[in-house]
C-alpha positions, 0 to 999 in steps of 0.5 A, a space after each residue: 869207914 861208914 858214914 852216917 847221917 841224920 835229919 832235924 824235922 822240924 814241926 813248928 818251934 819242935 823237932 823230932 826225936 826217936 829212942 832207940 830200943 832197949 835191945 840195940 846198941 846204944 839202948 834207950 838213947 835218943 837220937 835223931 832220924 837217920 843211919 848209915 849212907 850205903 855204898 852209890 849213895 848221897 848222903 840225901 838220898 840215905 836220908 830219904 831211905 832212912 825216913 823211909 824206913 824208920 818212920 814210913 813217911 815220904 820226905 825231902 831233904 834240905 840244904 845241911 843243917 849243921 856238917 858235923 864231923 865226929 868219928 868212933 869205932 863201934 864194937 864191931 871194930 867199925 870206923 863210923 863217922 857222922 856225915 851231917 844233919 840235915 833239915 827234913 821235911 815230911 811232904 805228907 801230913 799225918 801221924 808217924 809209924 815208929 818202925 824201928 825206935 819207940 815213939 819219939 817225943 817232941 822237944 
């Protein structure tokens, strides 16, 4: 089984949002920052990573927004089971780089 995990950064009365690409599993869906949790660690340091690594921007996770249990098998066969949504905060100020996803838009 995987566990992911995903992360609400809000901005105001907006949060942020990322279209996945075309090529991916699930193409041109929006979803939220956020991936899988890998083997030794937290489901807040994924979300670090994750941030890190989608977005290229430092950030400090939050107390659970909502623990949402959901599960699915992937076309691979994978068992994958959300983890939670958590609140993130973005400790530098500036613009995003989308690494991974299409340039989000705010809703």
């Amino acid at each position: 089984m995987t566990e992911v995990v995903a992360a609400l950064i809000w901005r105001g009365d907006r949060f942020l949002a990322c279209q996945r690409p075309a090529n991916k599993a699930r193409g041109l869906l929006w979803e939220f920052v956020g991936g899988k949790v890998e083997p030794g660690e937290s489901k807040e340091q994924a979300l670090v990573r994750e941030c890190r690594e989608e977005l290229e921007v430092k950030s400090a996770v939050r107390p659970m927004y909502l623990d949402h249990r959901n599960s699915r098998t992937n076309k691979k066969g994978c068992r994958i089971t959300c983890g939670g949504l958590f609140v993130a905060v973005i400790q530098a100020r500036g613009s995003y780089s989308y690494i991974s996803h299409r340039p989000g838009r705010q809703q």
